[in-house]
C-alpha positions in Angstrom: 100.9 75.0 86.6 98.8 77.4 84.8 95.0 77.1 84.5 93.9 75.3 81.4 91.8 76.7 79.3 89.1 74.2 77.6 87.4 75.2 74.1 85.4 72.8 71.5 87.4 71.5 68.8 86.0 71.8 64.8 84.7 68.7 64.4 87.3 65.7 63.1 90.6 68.1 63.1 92.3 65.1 64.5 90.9 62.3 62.6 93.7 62.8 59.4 92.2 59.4 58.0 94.0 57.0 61.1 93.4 56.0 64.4 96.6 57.7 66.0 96.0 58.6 69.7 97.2 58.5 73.6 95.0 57.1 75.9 94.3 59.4 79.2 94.3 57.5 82.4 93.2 60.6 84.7 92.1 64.0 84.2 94.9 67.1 83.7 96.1 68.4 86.9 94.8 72.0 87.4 91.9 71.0 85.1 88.6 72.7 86.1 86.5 70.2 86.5 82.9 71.7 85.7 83.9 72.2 81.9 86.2 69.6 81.3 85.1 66.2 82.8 87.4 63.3 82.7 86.0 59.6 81.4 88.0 56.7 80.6 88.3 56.2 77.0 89.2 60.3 76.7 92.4 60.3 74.6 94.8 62.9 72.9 94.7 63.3 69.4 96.4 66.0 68.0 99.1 68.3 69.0 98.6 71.8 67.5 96.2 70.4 65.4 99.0 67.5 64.2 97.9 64.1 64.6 100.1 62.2 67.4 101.0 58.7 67.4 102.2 58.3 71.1 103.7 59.9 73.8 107.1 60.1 72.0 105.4 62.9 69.5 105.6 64.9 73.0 109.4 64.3 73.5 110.1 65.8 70.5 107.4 68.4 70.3 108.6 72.0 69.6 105.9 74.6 70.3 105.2 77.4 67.9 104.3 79.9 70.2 103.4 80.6 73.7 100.8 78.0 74.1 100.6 74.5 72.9 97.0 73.3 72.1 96.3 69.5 72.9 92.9 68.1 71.2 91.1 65.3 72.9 88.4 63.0 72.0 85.9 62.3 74.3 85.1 58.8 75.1 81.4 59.8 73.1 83.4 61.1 70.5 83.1 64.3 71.4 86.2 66.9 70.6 88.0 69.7 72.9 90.9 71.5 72.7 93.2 72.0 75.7 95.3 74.8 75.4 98.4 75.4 78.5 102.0 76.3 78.1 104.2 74.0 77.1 106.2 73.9 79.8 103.0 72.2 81.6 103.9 69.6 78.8 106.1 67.3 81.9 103.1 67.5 84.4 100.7 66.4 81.8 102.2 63.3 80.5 101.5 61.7 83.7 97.8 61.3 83.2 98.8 59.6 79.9 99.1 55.3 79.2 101.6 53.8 79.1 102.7 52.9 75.5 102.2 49.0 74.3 104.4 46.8 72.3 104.7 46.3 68.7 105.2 42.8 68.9 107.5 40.2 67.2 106.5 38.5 64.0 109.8 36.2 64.1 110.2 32.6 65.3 113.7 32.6 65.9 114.7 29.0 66.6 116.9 30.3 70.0 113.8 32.5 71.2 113.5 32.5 75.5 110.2 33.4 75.6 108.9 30.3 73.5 111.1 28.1 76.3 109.3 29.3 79.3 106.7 27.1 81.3 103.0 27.5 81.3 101.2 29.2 83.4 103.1 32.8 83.9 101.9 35.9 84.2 101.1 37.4 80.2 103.7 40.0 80.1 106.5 37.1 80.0 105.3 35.8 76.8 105.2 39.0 75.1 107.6 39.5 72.1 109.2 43.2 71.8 109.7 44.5 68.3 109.0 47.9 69.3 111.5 51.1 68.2 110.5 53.0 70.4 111.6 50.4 73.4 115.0 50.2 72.0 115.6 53.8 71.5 113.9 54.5 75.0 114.7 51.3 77.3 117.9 49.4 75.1 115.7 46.7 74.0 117.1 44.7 70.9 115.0 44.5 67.9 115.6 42.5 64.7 114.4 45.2 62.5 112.0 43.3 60.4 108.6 44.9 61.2 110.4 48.3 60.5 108.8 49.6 57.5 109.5 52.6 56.0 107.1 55.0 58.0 108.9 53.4 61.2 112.6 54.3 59.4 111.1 58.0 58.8 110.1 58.6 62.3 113.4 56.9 63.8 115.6 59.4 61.6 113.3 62.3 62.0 112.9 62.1 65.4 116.8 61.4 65.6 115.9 58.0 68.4 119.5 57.4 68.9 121.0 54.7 70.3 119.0 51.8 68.9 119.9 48.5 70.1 119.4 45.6 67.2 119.7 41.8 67.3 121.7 41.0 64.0 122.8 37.0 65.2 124.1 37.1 61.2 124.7 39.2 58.2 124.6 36.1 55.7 121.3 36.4 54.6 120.2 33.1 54.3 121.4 31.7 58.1 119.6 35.1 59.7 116.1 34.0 57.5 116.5 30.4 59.0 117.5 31.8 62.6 114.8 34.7 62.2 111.9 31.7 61.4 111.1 34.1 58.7 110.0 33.7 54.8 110.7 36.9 53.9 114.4 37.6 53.2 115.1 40.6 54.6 119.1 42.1 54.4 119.7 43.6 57.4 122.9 46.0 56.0 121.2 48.3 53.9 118.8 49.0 57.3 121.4 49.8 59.2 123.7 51.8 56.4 120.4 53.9 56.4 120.1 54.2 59.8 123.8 55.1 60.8 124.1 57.4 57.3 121.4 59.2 59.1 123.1 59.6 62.3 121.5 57.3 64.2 124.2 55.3 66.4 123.3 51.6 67.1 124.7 48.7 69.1 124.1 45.2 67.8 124.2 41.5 69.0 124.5 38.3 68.0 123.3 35.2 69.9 125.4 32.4 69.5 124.7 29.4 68.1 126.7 26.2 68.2 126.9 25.0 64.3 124.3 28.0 63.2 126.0 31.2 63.1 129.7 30.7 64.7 132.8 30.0 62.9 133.5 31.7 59.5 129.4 33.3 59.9 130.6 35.0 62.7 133.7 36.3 61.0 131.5 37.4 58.0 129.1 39.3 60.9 131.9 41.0 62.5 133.7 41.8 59.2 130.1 43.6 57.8 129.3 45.3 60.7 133.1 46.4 61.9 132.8 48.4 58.0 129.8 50.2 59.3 132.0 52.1 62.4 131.9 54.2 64.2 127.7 54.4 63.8 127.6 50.7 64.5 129.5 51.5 67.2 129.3 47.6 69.2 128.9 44.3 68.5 128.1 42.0 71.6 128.3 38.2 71.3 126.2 36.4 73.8 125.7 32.9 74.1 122.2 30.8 73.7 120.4 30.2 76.5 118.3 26.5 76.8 115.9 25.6 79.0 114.4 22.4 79.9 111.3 23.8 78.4 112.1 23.5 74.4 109.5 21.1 73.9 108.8 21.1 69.8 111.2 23.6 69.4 114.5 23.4 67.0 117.0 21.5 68.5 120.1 23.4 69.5 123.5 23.0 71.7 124.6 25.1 74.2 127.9 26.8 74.4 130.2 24.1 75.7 133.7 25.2 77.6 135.5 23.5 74.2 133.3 26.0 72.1 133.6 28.7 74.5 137.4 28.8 74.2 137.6 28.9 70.2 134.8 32.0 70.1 137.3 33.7 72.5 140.1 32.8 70.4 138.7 33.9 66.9 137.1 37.2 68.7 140.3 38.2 70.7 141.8 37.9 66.9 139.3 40.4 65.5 139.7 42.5 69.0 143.4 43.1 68.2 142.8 44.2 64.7 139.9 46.7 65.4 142.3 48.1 68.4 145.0 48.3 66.1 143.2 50.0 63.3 140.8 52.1 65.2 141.4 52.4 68.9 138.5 50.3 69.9 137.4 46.9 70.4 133.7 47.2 68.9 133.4 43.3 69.6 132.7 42.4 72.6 131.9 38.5 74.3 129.2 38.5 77.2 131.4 37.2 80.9 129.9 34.3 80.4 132.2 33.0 77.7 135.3 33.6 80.1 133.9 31.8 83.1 132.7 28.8 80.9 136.3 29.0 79.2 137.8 29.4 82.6 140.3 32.4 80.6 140.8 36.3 82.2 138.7 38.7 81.3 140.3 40.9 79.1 141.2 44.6 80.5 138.4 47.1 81.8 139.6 49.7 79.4 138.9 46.9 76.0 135.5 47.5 76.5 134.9 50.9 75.2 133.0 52.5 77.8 131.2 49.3 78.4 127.9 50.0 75.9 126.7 46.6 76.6 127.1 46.1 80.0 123.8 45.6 81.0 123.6 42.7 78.4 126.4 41.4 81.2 129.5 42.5 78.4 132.2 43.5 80.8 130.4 43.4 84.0 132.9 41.4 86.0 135.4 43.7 85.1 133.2 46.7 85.9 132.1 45.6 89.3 135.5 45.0 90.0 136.8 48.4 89.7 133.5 49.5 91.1 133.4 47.6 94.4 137.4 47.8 94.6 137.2 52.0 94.5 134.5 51.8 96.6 136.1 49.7 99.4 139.5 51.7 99.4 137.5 54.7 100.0 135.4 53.0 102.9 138.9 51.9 104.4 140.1 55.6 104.1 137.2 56.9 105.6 137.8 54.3 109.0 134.3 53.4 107.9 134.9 49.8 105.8 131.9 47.2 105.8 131.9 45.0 109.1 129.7 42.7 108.9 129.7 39.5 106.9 127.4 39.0 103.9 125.6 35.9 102.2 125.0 36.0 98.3 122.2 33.8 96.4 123.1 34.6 93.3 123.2 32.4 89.6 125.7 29.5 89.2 127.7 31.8 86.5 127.8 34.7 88.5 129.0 32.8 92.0 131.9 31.6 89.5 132.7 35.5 89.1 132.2 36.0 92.6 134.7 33.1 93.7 137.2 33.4 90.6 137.5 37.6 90.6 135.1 39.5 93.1 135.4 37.5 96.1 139.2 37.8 96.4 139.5 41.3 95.2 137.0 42.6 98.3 138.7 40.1 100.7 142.5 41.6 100.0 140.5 44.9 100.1 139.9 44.0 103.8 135.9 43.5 103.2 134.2 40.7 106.2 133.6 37.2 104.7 131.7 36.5 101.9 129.8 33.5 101.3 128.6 33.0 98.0 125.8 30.8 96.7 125.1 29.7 93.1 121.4 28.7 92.8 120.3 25.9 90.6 118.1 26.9 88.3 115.1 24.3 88.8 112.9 26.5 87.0 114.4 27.0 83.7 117.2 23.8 84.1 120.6 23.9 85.7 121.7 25.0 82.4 120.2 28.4 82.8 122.8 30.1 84.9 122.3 33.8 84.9 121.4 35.9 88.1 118.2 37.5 86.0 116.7 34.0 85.0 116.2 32.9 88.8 112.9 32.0 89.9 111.7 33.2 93.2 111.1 29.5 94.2 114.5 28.8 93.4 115.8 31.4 95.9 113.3 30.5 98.7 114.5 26.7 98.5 118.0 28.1 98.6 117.3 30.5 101.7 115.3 27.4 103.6 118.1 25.3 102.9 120.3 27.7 105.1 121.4 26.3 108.6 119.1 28.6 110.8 121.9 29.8 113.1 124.0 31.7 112.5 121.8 34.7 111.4 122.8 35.8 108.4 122.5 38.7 105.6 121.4 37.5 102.5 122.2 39.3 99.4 120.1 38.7 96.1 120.6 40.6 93.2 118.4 43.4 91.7 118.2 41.6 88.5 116.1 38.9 90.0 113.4 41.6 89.8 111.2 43.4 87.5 109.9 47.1 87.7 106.9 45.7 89.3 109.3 43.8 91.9 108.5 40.4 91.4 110.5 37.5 89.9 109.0 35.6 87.1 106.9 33.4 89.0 105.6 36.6 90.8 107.3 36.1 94.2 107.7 39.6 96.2 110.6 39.8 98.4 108.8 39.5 101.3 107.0 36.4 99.7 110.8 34.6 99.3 111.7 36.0 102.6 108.7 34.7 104.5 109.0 32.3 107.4 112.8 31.8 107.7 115.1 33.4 110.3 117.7 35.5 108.1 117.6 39.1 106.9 117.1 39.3 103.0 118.1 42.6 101.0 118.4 43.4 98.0 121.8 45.9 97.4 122.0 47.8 94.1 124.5 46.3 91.7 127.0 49.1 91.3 126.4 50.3 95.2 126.7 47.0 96.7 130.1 48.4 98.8 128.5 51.4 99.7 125.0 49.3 101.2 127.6 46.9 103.0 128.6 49.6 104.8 125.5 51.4 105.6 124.6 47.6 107.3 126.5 48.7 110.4 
C-alpha cells in the first residue's frame, strides 16, 4: 500500500448540514503514526470532499483522478484529509464499522421476532428494514420506511437484487398484516424500482384465512404483470411458536391447507411456464412435505433464486449430493463410514421421503436421521434454522453411548458468530458426551463424508 499522506482539512467541508459519517474502528494501515493519531470516535466524512453516508458510498465510488482524498473528523472535532490511491480503497475499509440497521416500524401480526422468549441475546429482537441488507445480504424488506431519498440512492447506486416481503398486493389486507396506519401501495414502489432496472424477488408469508385463496391469486396476478424485473415470488408458510402471548391469533398451515395452496399455485405455475418459460412462483419445501405431494422438477425453479429461503432445496441437494456421490464412486473413493443427522422435524421428513434413499441407491453407508423437537420455539416450529442449541444437546445426550457415532448438524443452526440462538458454541452442545459432532457444509455434505475416512 502506498504511504498516506495526512493534511488539515478547511474547516466544516464535510459537515453539508447532516450527520452522515463511517465510524473508524482502527487506524489506516501504512498510516504514520506521529501525524495521524487514531482515537475512537475518528470517523470518515467525506469522500473527495462529498459527504458519505456509509460504507456503500465506497462500493460505488469512482475516483476522479489518481488519488482519492478521504476527510476525517477527529473524535475533538478536529478535520484531516487523507489522501492514497484508490486502489488502497479495499485495505482501508477494514478499519471501518460495521454498518447498523434501519429498523422496522411494522407490527406485522405473523412477525417471529415478537414470538421469541425472553431473555436472548439483543441482536435476535432486532427488526431489519434496512436496503442496504437486502441489496447486500438478501434480507426481505417491506418497503415502508423507503422514502424517496432511500428510492434515489437504490436506483442511483443501481443495488440490484432487492429482496421484498409483499404477503399482499390488496391494499387493505397488507395494512392489517403490516400493523400499519398508513396505507402504503406497494405496486407503484416496485413499478419504480424494476422501471429503473433494479431486479427484485418477493415473498409472501402465508396466512391461513388472511392472505390465501383469491388474495393470493390477486398477489400473484399483480406481481406476475411486473416480469421479468420482479423476477420471483416465493410463498412460505407462517411460522408459530409457543411464544405468541398477546399477539394476533393465527393458524398454521395445516396438511388440508397445504394441499389446496399447492393446487391453486401449480395452476398459476403452468400458466407462467406456458406464457413465459418460467415458473416465477415458487412454494417453500415445506408445503410438499406437510402435503406429503413430489416436489415438482429441479428445472421449475428457475435457477432456484430463493433457495436459501428453503424454495427448492430438496430438489437442489438432491442433484447436489447425487452428482457428488457418482463422482466419489468413480473415483473408488465413495464415503465409508456411517453418519448421524440432528436435524429439524421437516427436514428429517426430506431426508427419509427424498435424500435418504437417493444416497443409499447411490451406495452411500447408513444414514440415520433425527428430527429434533423444537422445545424451544414449540414442536410446531420445524425448520433446521429455528433449533435451539439445547434442543440439540438433549438430542445428542439422548444417544445410546455405544456405538460411537458421527453426528451431523446443519450449518444453519448457526449464526456468523457461531452460536445458536440461545448462544450455544458447538463445543458447548458437544461437551461431555462420547460422539464426534461436525458440522458439514450444506451443498458439500458428500464431499465432507468422504474426507471422514
Amino acid at each position: 500500500m502506498q504511504p498516506i499522506v495526512v493534511s488539515h482539512a478547511p474547516a466544516g467541508i464535510s459537515g453539508r448540514g447532516r450527520l452522515v459519517m463511517i465510524e473508524l474502528m482502527m487506524p489506516f494501515p501504512g498510516s504514520d503514526d506521529r501525524v495521524y493519531q487514531w482515537r475512537k470516535g475518528d470517523a470518515v466524512v467525506a469522500l473527495d470532499g462529498r459527504a458519505v453516508e456509509d460504507i456503500l458510498e465506497l462500493y460505488y465510488y469512482v475516483p476522479d483522478s489518481e488519488q482519492m482524498v478521504l476527510t476525517i473528523r477527529r473524535a475533538t472535532g478536529q478535520e484531516v484529509e487523507v489522501t492514497l490511491p484508490p486502489k488502497a480503497l479495499d485495505q482501508v475499509t477494514t478499519c471501518f464499522a460495521p454498518m447498523e440497521f434501519k429498523t422496522c416500524a411494522c407490527n406485522c401480526v405473523f412477525c417471529f421476532i415478537d414470538q421469541n422468549p425472553v431473555g436472548m441475546r439483543p441482536a435476535i429482537y432486532v427488526k431489519d428494514e434496512d436496503y442496504r441488507f437486502s441489496f447486500l445480504y438478501g434480507n426481505y424488506i417491506t418497503l415502508t420506511s423507503l422514502g424517496r431519498k432511500g428510492l434515489a440512492r437504490i436506483i442511483e447506486q443501481k443495488m440490484s437484487p432487492l429482496f421484498v416481503s409483499v404477503h399482499a398486493t390488496d391494499v387493505e389486507v397488507r395494512t392489517r398484516m403490516l400493523g400499519i396506519k398508513r396505507r402504503i401501495d406497494v405496486l407503484p414502489i416496485l413499478q419504480t424500482l424494476v422501471e429503473n432496472g433494479i431486479t427484485v424477488h418477493t415473498q409472501v408469508v402465508l396466512c391461513p384465512d388472511w392472505n390465501d385463496g383469491a388474495v393470493l391469486e390477486q398477489t400473484f396476478r399483480d406481481l406476475v404483470a411486473l416480469t421479468p424485473g420482479v423476477a420471483s415470488l416465493a410463498v412460505v408458510p407462517v411460522g408459530l411458536s409457543v411464544h405468541r402471548e398477546r399477539l394476533t391469533s393465527l393458524d398454521p398451515v395445516t396438511p388440508d391447507i397445504a394441499r389446496r395452496v399447492i393446487d391453486q399455485v401449480t395452476a398459476f405455475q403452468d400458466d407462467t411456464r406456458c406464457r413465459t418459460g418460467h415458473t416465477f412462483i415458487h412454494l417453500s419445501d415445506e408445503f410438499y412435505l406437510l402435503a406429503d405431494r413430489p416436489f415438482p422438477p429441479l428445472d421449475h425453479y428457475d435457477e432456484l433464486p430463493q433457495v436459501d429461503n428453503g424454495i427448492g432445496l430438496t430438489p437442489h441437494l438432491a442433484a447436489t449430493w447425487s452428482e457428488a456421490l457418482a463422482e466419489a464412486a468413480a473415483a473408488g473413493n465413495p464415503p465409508r463410514r456411517p453418519l448421524t443427522i440432528l436435524t429439524g422435524q421437516i427436514a428429517a421428513q426430506a431426508f427419509h421421503r427424498v435424500l435418504e434413499p437417493l444416497l443409499r441407491v447411490g451406495g452411500a453407508p447408513p444414514l440415520e436421521i433425527i428430527g429434533v423437537p423444537n422445545e424451544f420455539y414449540g414442536v410446531s416450529v420445524t425448520v433446521a434454522g429455528l433449533l435451539s442449541g439445547s434442543d440439540l444437546r438433549r438430542a445428542l445426550l439422548a444417544l445410546p453411548p455405544r456405538p460411537r457415532r458421527t453426528v451431523a448438524l446443519s450449518p444453519r443452526i448457526f449464526n456468523s458468530d457461531q452460536l445458536t440462538l440461545d448462544d450455544l458454541t458447538l463445543d458447548a452442545i458437544a461437551a461431555g458426551q462420547p460422539h464426534e459432532v461436525v458440522v458439514p457444509p450444506e451443498d458439500g455434505l458428500v464431499d465432507f463424508w468422504v474426507g471422514m475416512g
